[in-house]
N, C-alpha and C positions, 0 to 999 in steps of 0.2 A: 433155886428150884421154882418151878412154873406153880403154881395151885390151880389156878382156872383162868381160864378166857378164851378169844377165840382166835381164826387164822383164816387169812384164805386159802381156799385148795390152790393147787398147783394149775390148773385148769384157767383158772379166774384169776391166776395172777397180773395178769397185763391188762387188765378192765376194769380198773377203776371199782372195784367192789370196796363200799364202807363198812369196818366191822362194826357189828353190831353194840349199840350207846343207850343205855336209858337217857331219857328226855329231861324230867328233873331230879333235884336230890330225891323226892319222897318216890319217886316211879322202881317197884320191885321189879317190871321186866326190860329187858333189852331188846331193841325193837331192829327186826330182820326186815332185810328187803329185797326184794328178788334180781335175782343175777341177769336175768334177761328179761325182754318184754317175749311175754307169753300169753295167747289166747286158748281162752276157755270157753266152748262154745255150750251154747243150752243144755242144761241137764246132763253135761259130761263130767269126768272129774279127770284133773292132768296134775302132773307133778309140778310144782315149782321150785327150780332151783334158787340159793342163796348164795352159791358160792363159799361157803361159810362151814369150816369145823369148828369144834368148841374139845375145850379138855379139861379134863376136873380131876378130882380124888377119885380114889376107888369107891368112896363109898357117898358120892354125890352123882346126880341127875341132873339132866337139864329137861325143867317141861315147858313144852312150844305148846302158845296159844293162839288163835287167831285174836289179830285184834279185833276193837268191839265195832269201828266203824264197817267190818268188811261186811257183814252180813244186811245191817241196815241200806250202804251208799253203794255195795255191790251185788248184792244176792250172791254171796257165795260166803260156804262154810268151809271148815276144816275138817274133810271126810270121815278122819281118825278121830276127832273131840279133841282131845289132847295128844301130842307126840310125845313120845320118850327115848329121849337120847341118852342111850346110857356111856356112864365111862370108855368101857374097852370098844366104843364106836369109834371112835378116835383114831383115824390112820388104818383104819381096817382095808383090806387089802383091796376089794373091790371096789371102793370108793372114795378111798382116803379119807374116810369118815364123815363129808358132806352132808348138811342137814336140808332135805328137800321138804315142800310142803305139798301134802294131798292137798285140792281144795275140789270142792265142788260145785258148778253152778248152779243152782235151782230156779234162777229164772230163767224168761222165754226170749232172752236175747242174748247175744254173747259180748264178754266181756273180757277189754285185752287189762292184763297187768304190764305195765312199764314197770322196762329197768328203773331201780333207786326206789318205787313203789315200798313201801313199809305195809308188809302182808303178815307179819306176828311177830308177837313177845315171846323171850324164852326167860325161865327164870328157877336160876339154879337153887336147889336145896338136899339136904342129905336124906338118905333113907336107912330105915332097920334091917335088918335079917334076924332070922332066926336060930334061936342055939341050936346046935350041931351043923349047920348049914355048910360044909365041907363042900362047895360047887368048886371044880377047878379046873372046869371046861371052858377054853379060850375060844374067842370070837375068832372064827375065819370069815367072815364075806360081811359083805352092808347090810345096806334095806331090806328085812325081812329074815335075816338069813337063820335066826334061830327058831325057825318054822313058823308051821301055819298060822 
């Protein structure tokens, strides 16, 4: 039985995409990097693909951070602060669960990211609920799809 890690999508099968490796023993995240070269022009914000699912427990997360050099060596953020990839993302119908990155530029020149580029850490941990918490509304679609 699987517990967590990750996959390529079916998409990014044939391209060389590396799944995602912490760096050393003591490194909490696993470090992503974008499935294609992508430009990000001044002050816009675009999605960057990873090629990359992740699958866990039910009762685990994965949180996407940007890493620390992107802001300093690129002028660009992670639109969202932190991503949250929840479990039932996983093979969800509209995306097959693909984990993309908002980023946004905020400098005054535009800046491509190359394929293999290392553009965030994800780094899995469990969460609480609360008693009575009976949810048992299943995810139908990807990005966004449990509203606004």
């Amino acid at each position: 039985m699987k517990k967590r890690g990750f996959e390529v999508v079916t998409k990014y099968l044939n391209s060389s995409i590396d799944l995602p490796a912490r760096k050393t023993s003591g490194s909490a995240g696993y470090d992503f990097s974008a499935a294609e070269t992508i430009s990000i022009p001044a002050k816009k914000i675009v999605f960057v693909p990873t090629g990359i699912k992740a699958y866990m427990q039910k009762d685990e997360v994965l949180q996407m951070y940007p890493r620390s050099s992107l802001s300093l060596k690129k002028n660009l953020v992670k639109a969202n602060s932190v991503g949250i990839i929840d479990s039932d993302y996983y093979n969800n119908p509209d995306n097959e669960g693909e984990i993309k990155l908002i980023l946004y530029n905020f400098g005054e020149k535009e800046v491509v990211i190359n394929k293999g580029d290392r553009v965030a850490q994800g780094i899995f941990t469990k969460y609480l609920s609360v008693d009575n918490d009976e949810n048992n509304v299943k995810r139908l679609g990807g990005f966004g799809s449990t509203g606004n």
